[in-house]
C-alpha positions in Angstrom: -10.2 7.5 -15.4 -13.8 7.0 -14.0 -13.0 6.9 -10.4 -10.5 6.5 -7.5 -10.3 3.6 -5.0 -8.3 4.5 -2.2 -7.1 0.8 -0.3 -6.7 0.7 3.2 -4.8 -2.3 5.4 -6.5 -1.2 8.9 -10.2 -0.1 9.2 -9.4 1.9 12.1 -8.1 4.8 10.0 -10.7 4.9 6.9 -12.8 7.2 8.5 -9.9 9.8 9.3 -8.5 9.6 5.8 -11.9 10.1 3.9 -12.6 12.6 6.6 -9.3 14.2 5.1 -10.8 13.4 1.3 -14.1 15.5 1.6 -12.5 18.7 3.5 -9.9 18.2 0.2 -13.2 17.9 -1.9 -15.1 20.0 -0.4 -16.2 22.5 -2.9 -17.2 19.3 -5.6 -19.9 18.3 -3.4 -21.5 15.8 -0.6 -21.3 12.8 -2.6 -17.7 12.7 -3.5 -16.2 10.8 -1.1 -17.3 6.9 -0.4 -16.4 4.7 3.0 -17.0 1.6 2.8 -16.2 -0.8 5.8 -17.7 -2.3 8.7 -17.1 1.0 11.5 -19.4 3.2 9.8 -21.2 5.6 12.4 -24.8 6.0 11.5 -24.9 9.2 13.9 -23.1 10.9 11.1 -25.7 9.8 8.2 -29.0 10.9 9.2 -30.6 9.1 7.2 -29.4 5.7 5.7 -31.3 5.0 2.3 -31.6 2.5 0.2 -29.8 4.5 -2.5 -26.9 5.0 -0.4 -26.6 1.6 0.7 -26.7 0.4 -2.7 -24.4 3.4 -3.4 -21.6 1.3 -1.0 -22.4 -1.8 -2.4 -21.9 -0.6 -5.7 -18.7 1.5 -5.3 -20.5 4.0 -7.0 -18.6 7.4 -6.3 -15.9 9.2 -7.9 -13.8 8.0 -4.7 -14.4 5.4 -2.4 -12.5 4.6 0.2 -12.1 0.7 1.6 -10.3 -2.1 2.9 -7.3 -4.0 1.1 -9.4 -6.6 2.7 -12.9 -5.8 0.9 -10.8 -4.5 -2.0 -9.1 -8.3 -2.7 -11.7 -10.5 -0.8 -14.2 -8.9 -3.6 -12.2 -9.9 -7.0 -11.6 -13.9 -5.4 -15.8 -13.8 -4.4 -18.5 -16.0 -5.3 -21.2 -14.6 -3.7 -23.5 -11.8 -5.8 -23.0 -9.1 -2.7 -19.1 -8.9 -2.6 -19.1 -8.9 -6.6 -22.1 -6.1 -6.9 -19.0 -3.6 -7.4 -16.7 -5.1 -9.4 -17.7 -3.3 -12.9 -16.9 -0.5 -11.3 -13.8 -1.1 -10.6 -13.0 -1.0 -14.8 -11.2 2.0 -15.5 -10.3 3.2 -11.7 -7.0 4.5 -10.4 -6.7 1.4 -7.4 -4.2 3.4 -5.3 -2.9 0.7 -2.3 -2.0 2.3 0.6 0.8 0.6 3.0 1.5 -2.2 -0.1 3.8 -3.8 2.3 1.1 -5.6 4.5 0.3 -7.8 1.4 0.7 -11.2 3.0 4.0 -13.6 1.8 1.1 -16.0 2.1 -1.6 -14.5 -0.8 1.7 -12.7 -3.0 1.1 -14.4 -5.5 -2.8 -14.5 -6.2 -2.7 -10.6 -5.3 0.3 -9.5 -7.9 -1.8 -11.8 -10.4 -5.2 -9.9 -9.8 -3.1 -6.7 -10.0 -1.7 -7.7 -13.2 -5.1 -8.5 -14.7 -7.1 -5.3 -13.5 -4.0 -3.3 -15.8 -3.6 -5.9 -18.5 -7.5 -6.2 -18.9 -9.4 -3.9 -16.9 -7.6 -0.4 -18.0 -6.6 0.2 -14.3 -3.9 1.9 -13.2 -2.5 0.8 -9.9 -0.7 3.2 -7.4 1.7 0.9 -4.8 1.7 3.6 -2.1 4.2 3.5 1.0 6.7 4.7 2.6 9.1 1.5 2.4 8.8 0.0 -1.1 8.4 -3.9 -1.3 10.4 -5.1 -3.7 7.8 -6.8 -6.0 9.3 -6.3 -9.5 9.4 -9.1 -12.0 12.9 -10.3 -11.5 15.2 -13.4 -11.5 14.3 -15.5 -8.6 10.4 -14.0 -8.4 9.2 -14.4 -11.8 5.5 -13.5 -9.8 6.4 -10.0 -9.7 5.0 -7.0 -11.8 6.4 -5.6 -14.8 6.2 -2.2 -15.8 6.7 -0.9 -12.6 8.6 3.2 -12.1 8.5 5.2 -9.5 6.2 8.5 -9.4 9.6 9.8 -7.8 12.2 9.4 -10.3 15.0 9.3 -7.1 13.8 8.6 -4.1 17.7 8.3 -2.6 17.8 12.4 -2.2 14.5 12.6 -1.2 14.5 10.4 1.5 17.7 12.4 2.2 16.0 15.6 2.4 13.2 14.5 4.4 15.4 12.6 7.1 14.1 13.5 10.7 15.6 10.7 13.0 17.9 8.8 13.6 17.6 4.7 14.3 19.9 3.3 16.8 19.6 -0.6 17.6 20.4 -1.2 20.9 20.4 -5.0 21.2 19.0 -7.0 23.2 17.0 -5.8 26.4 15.5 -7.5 29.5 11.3 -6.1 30.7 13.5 -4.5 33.4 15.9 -2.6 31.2 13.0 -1.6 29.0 11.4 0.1 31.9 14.5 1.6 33.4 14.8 3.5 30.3 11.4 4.3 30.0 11.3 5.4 33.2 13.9 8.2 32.8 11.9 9.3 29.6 9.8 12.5 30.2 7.6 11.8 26.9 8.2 8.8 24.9 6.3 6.2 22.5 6.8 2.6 23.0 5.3 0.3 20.6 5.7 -3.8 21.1 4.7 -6.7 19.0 1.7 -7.9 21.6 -1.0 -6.7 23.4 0.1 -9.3 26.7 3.5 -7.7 26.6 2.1 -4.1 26.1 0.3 -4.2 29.1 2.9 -6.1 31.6 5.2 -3.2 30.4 2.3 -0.6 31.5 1.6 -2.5 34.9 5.6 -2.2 35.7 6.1 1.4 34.2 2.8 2.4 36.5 4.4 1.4 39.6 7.1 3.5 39.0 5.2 6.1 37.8 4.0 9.3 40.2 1.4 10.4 38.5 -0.1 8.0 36.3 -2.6 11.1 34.0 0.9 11.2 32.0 0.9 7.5 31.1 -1.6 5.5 28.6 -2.1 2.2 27.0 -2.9 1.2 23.7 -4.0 -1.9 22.3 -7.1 -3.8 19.9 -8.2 -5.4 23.6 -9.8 -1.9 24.1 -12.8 -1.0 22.2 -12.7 1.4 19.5 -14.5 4.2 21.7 -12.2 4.1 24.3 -8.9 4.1 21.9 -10.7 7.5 20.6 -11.1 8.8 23.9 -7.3 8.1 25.0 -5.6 9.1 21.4 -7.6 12.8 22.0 -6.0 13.2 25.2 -2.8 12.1 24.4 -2.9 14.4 21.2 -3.7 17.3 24.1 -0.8 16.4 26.1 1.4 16.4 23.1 0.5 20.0 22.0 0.5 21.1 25.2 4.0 19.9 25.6 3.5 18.2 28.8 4.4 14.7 29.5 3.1 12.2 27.6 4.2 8.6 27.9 2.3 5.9 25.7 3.0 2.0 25.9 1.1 0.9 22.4 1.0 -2.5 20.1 1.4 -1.6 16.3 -2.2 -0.6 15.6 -0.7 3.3 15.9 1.6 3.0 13.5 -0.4 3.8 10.9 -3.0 6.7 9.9 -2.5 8.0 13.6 -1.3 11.6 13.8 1.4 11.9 16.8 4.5 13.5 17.3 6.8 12.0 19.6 10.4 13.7 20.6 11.6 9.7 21.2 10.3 6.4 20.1 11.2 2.6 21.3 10.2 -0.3 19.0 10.4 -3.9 19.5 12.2 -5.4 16.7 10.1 -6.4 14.1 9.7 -6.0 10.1 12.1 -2.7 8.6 8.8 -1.4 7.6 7.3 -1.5 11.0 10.3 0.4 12.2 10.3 2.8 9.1 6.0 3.2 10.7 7.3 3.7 14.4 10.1 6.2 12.9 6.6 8.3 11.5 5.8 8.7 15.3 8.6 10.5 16.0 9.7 13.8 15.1 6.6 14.0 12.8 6.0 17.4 12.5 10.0 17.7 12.0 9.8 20.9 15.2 13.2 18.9 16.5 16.3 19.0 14.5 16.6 15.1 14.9 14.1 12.6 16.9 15.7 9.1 18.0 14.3 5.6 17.7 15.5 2.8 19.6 15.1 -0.3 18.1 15.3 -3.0 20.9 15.5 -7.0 21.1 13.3 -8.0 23.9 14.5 -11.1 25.5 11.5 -11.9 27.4 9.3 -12.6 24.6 9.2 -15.2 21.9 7.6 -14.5 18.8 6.4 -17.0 16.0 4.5 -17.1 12.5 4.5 -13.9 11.1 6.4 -12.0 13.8 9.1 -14.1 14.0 9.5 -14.2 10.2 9.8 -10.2 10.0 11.7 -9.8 13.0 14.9 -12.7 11.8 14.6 -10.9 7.8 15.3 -7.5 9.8 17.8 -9.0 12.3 19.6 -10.3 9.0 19.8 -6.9 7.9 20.7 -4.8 10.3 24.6 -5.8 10.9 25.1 -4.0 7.1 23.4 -1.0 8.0 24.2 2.1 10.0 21.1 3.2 8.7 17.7 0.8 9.1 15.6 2.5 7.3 18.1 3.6 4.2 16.1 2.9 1.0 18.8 0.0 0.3 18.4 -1.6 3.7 14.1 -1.5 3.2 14.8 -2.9 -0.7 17.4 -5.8 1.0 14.6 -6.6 4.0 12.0 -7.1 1.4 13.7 -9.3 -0.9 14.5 -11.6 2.2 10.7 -10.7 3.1 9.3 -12.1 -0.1 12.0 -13.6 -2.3 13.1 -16.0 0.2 9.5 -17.6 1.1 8.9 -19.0 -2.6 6.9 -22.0 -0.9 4.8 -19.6 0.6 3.9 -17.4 -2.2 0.2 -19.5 -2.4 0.4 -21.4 0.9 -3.5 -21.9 0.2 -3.1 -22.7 -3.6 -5.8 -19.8 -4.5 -4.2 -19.7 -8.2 -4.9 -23.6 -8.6 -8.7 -22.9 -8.7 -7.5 -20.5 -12.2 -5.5 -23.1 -14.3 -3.9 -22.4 -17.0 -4.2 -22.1 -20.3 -7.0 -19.6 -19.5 -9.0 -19.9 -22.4 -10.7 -22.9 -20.9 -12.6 -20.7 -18.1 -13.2 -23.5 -15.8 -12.2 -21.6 -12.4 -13.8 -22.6 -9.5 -14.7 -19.1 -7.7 -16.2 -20.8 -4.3 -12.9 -22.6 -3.7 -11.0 -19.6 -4.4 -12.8 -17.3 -2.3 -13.0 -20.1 0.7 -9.1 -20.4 0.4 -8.4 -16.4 -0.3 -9.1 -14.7 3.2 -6.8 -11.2 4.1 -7.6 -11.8 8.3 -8.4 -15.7 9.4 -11.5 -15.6 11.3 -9.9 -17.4 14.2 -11.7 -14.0 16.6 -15.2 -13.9 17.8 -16.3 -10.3 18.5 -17.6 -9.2 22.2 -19.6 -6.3 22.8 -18.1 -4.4 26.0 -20.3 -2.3 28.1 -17.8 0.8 28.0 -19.6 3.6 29.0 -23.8 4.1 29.5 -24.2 4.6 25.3 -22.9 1.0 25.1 -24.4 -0.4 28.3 -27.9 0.8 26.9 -27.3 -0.5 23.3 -26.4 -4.0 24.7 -29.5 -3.8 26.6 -31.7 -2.6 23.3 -29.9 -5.7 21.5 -31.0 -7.9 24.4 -35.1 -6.7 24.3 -35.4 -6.5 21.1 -32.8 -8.0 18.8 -30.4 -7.2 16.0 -30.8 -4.6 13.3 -28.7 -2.8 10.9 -28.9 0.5 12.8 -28.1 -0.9 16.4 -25.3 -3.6 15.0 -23.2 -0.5 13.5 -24.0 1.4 16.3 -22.3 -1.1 18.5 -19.5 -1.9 16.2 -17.7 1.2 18.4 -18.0 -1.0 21.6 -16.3 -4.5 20.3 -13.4 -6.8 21.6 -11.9 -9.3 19.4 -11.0 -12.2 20.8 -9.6 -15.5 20.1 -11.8 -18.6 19.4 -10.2 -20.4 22.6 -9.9 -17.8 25.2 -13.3 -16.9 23.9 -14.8 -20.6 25.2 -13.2 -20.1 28.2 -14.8 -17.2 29.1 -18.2 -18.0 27.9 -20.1 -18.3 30.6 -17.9 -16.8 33.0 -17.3 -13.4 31.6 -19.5 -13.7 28.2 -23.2 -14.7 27.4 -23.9 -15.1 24.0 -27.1 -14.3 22.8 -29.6 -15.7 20.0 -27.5 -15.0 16.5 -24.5 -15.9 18.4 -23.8 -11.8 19.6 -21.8 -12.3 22.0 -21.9 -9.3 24.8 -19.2 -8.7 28.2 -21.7 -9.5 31.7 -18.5 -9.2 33.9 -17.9 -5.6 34.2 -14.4 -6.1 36.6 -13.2 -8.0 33.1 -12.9 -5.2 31.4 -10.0 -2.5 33.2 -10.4 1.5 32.2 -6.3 1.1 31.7 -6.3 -2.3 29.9 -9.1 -2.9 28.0 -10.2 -6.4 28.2 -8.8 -8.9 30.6 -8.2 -12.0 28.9 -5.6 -13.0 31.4 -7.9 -13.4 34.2 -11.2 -15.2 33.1 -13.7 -15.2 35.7 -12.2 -12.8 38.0 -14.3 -10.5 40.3 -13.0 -7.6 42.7 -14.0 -8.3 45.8 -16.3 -5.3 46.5 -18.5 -6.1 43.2 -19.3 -9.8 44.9 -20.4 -8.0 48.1 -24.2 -7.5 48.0 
């Protein structure tokens, strides 16, 4: 095969896995290993040439290492600079990571580019997770993929083998009997659904709490600087084997190395669980680690999260076990098989009618209509520490370029398009290009990240002149 793509669901662990690539790869070279994605750190590339920019746009390495989201965006594109790589893509080992997060709402148009890429393209595509969708060809979801086997003949014995905790669902739970239990935890990893309940659970845990070095909060309203600053020291409390007690949404439950002894999880999809579960007991130094699977009663979900969490709910009465291999296969075929009207919500496959001979697709509806992440956020850039506070100021004097734009990628916010009106103005300028930068410093807490929940607000020492 001429190369390997490697597919990633969440930019914020690319770097770390092709980091893991070229220490693999060392001794074949510099050039083996590829990133491509928006986080790039020009402070670890000297010097940026043309040829290695055209290098990433090409996907022109033996492995590269991506998106699922640049991965499929690119083979639904129309315009020339998303579909510079796709020759390249002939002949490639296309290894998926986390398969599950293909949305119900793009199944079909991504099984049928998956199917074309083997059938067409001589690619050979690895499905790579820890809870298997169920995405054969089958009756009742003739869109699934044929051919399919496992790299592990029987999985059953090996999940068996490689069992380190145990899942206990504990029902339904009040924010007060969440933190009661929390609070009698010495080190523990809690991981809800949403960043405004992650951080009322941290504002009630830290009154309660003596000495508050022990506790941290994670969640996408900090930048990406400041979640690498707190995932170090929580890593050194962890080997230390001092107390470390972590209130987090889902973004580390995947690519992010800790070891907890006990893990809570908001009920959500089995393979959310089955992520949380590789949190705990990772490096398997405890005979068995426990997650708690809780209901929280305080919070109602909808969409997506309310979709995974009822398929899971369904399941769970049958089960002793949540994450048994035949509990994950029976989530997913509520998961998937049961949404047939949503298999191409955005009818991407009626821009490719059939018979195919004909040719007459319409690429520029297709790729209008095909998109992995809505762009419903606007991005802010936060002035997190004096780095950032003096890039802001460089983008304000003298205007965007490549260099600062990546540079400052480390330092953004997303936020929604209506609380982002709301605090234009107050708490955000925008600036010519529509970069939009943080001017009120008391909106953005060292604990919490940003402070969506109170636009406009100042502490009363910072109005004092």
């Amino acid at each position: 095969m001429n190369r390997v793509i490697y597919a990633i669901p969440f930019t914020s662990i690319v770097e770390q896995t092709a980091d893991v690539f070229r220490n693999v790869f060392a001794e074949l070279g510099e050039n083996i290993v590829l990133e491509h994605h928006s986080n790039v750190d020009p402070d670890d590339q000297e010097r940026e040439t043309r040829l290695s920019r055209l290098a990433a746009e090409n996907w022109d390495a033996p492995l590269v290492v991506s998106t699922n989201v640049q991965l499929l965006e690119s083979l639904f594109a129309a315009r020339t600079s998303q579909c510079r790589k796709l020759h390249n893509l002939v002949g490639s080992v296309i290894i998926l990571d986390e398969a599950q997060t293909i949305p119900v709402e793009l199944l079909q148009p991504c099984l049928a580019v998956l199917r074309e890429l083997v059938a067409d393209y001589h690619c050979s595509i690895v499905l790579c997770t820890a809870t298997q969708p169920a995405l054969n060809r089958r009756p009742g979801f003739p869109i699934g993929l044929e051919g399919v086997r496992e790299i592990i003949s029987d999985p059953v014995p090996l999940y068996q083998a490689m069992k380190r905790v145990e899942v206990q669902h504990i029902g339904r739970l009040t924010d007060e009997q969440i933190v009661d239990r929390l609070a009698r935890e010495t080190s523990f990893l809690c991981i809800v659904n949403t960043r405004p309940h992650a951080a009322k659970l941290f504002r009630q845990l830290r009154e309660r709490t003596e000495d508050t070095a022990e506790l941290f909060h994670l969640s996408t309203h900090l930048c990406g600087q400041h979640r690498a600053g707190l995932l170090g020291k929580i890593r050194e409390r962890l080997l230390a084997e001092k107390p470390c007690r972590v209130i987090s949404t889902q973004l580390i439950e995947a690519g992010v190395d800790v070891d907890f002894p006990v893990v809570y999880r908001a009920l959500s999809g089995l393979d959310s669980i089955a992520q949380a579960a590789g949190r705990c007991n990772r490096e398997g130094k405890r005979s068995q680690g426990v997650v708690y699977v809780f209901d929280p009663v305080e919070v109602r979900h909808q969409g997506y999260l309310a979709s995974v969490a009822s398929s899971a709910a369904e399941v769970a009465p049958d089960f002793d076990d949540l994450l048994d291999p035949a509990a994950v296969t029976r989530y997913f075929e509520l998961h998937y098989w049961k949404h047939a009207d949503r298999w191409d919500r955005r009818d991407v496959m009626r821009c490719f009618p059939t018979p195919l001979q004909d040719f007459a697709f319409d690429f520029r509806t297709a790729a209008e209509r095909f998109r992995m992440i809505d762009d419903a956020a606007k991005s802010v850039f936060v002035p997190y520490d004096h780095k950032s506070a003096r890039l802001i100021e460089q983008l304000r004097r003298e205007g965007p370029s490549r260099w600062l734009l990546r540079r400052l990628q480390r330092y953004t916010v997303s936020v929604f398009e209506p609380t982002y009106r709301q605090m234009l103005g107050h708490d955000i300028e925008e600036l010519p290009g529509e970069y939009a930068v943080l001017i009120n410093p008391d909106s953005y807490d060292k604990h919490l990240g940003l402070r969506v929940d109170r636009i406009g607000y100042h502490e009363p020492e910072t109005l004092i002149c």
